[in-house]
C-alpha positions as CSV (number, residue, x, y, z in Angstrom):
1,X,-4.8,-1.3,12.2
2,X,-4.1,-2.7,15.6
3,X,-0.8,-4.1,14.0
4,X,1.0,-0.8,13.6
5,X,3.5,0.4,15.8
6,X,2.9,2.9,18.4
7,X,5.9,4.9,17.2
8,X,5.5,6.6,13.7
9,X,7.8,8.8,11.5
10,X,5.8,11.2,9.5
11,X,7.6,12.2,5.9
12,X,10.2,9.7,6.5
13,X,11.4,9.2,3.0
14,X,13.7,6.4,2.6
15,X,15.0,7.1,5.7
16,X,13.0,4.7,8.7
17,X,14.0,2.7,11.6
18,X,12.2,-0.3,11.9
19,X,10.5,-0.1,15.5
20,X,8.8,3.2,13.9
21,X,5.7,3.0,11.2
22,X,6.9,5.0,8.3
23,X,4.7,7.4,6.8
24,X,5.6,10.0,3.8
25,X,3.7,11.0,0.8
26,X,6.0,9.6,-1.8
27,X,6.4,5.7,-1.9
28,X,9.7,4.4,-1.2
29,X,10.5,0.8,-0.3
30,X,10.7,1.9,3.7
31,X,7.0,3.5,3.9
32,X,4.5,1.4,5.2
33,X,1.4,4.7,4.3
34,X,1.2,6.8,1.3
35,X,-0.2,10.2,3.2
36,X,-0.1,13.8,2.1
37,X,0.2,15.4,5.7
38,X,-1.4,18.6,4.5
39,X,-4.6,16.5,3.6
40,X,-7.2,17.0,6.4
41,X,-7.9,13.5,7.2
42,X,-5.3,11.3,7.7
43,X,-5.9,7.6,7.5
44,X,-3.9,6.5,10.4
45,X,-5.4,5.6,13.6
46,X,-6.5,7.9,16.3
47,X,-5.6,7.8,19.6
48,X,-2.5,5.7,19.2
49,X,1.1,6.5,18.6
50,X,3.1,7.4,22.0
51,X,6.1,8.5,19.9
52,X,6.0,10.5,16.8
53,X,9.4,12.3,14.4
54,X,8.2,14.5,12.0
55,X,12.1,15.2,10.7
56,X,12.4,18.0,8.3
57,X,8.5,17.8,7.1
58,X,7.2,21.0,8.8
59,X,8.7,23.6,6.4
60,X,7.2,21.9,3.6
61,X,3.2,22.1,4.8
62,X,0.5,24.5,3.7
63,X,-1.7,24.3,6.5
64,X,0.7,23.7,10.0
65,X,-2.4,24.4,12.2
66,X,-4.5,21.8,10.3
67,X,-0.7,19.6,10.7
68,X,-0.6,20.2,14.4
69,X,-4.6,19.2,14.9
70,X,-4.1,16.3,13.0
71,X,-1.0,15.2,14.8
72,X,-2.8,15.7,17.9
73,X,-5.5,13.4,16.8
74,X,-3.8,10.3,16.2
75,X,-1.4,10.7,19.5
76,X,-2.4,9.3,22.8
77,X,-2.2,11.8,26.1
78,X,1.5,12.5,27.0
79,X,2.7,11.4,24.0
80,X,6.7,12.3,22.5
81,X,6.5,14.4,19.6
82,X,9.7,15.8,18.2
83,X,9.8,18.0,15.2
84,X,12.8,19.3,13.5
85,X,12.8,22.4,10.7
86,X,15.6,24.6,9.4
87,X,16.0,27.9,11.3
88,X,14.7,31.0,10.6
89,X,18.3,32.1,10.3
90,X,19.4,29.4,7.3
91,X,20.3,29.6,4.1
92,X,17.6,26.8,3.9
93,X,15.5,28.8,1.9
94,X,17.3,28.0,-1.5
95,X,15.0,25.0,-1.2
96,X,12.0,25.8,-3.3
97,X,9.8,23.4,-1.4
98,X,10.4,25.1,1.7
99,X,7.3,27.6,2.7
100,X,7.9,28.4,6.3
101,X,11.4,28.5,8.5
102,X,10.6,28.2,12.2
103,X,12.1,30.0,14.9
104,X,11.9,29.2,18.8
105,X,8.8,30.3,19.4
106,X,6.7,28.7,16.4
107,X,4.7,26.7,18.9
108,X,4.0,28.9,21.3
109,X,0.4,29.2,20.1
110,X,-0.2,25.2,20.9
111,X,1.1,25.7,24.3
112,X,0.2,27.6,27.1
113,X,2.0,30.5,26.7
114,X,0.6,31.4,23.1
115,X,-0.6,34.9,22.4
116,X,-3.1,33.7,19.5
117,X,-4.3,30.5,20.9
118,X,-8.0,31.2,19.2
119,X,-6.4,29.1,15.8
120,X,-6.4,26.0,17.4
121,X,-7.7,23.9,20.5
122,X,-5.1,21.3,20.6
123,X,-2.7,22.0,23.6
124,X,0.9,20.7,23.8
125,X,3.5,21.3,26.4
126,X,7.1,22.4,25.2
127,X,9.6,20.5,26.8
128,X,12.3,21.6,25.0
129,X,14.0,22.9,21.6
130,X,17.5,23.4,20.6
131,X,18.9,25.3,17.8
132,X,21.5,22.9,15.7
133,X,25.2,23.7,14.5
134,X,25.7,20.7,13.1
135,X,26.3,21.7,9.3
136,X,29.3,24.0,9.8
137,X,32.5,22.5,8.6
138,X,34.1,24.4,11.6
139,X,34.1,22.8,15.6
140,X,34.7,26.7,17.3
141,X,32.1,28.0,15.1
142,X,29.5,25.7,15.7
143,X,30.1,25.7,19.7
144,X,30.2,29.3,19.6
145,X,27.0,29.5,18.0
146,X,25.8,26.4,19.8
147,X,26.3,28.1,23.2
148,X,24.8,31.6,22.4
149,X,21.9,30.6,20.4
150,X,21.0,28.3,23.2
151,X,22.0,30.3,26.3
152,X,20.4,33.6,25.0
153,X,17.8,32.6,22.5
154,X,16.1,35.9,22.5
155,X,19.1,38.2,22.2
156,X,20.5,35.8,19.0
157,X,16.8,35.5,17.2
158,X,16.2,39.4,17.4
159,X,19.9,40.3,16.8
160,X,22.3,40.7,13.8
161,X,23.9,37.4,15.8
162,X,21.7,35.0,13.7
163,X,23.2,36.6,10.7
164,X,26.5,35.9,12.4
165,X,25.8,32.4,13.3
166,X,23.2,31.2,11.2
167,X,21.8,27.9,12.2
168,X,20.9,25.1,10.2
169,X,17.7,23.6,12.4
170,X,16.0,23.7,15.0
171,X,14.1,21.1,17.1
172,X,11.2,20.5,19.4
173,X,10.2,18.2,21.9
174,X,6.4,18.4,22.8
175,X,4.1,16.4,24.7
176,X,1.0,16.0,23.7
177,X,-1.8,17.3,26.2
178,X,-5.4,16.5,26.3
């Protein structure tokens, strides 16, 4: 396995860039591994990728704490991990496949700051997340959104402001902590 790129896109589809190694449970012409990501042992090696997407995958898994353990596992220490869902506040949930939306505080539990941190003992550090607008067919709409969803996070999450401006996705960017 020493072959493999230290960058991988988990649930890639047919959608890969070359520099990454592209992982998805359905084979396409562009994966290089056939892996169901809710399976608990993934056959990829540990220790090793430094850069990991896992682009619209999240919403779709049973187990997201057995996910985030895993995804620890096979990521070196300080490693990029960037994770994109639909929002809480989409219409996303037409999508039968879809069993979770995440909001901005989904992670919180991997991360210093989580309340229940007793589910798992992988640690990562949130570097950032930004809810997306890039869906709506309208420029003032989506800056509009853009700007309040970003600026006051709380206030448009626990507000009828989500309803207002709903947003397609959200994404992370964690590191990886050992």
């Amino acid at each position: 396995m020493t072959d493999i790129p230290t960058k991988v896109n988990l649930g890639s589809g047919n959608q890969n860039h070359e520099e990454f190694f592209a992982v998805d449970i359905v084979e396409t012409d562009s994966v290089d591994r056939i892996q169901d990501l809710d399976s608990k042992d993934w056959d990829l090696p540990k220790n090793h990728f430094s850069i990991v997407k896992a682009i619209d995958v999240f919403e779709h898994l049973d187990n997201p704490v057995q996910f985030m353990e895993n995804l620890h596992e096979i990521c070196v220490d300080g490693a990029e991990v960037v994770i994109r869902s639909p929002h809480f506040s989409s219409m996303n949930w037409h999508d039968p496949t879809h069993k979770r939306m995440v909001g901005s505080r989904t992670f919180d539990n991997f991360t210093h700051k989580g309340r229940f941190q007793y589910y798992s003992d992988v640690q990562y550090r949130l570097k950032d997340f930004e809810i997306t607008f890039e869906w709506s067919p309208f420029p003032g709409y989506r800056k509009i959104g853009y700007w309040i969803a970003n600026n006051y996070t709380d206030i448009y999450e626990k507000s009828f402001l989500k309803n207002l401006f709903p947003a397609p996705n959200i994404e992370f960017k964690l590191e990886v902590l050992s």
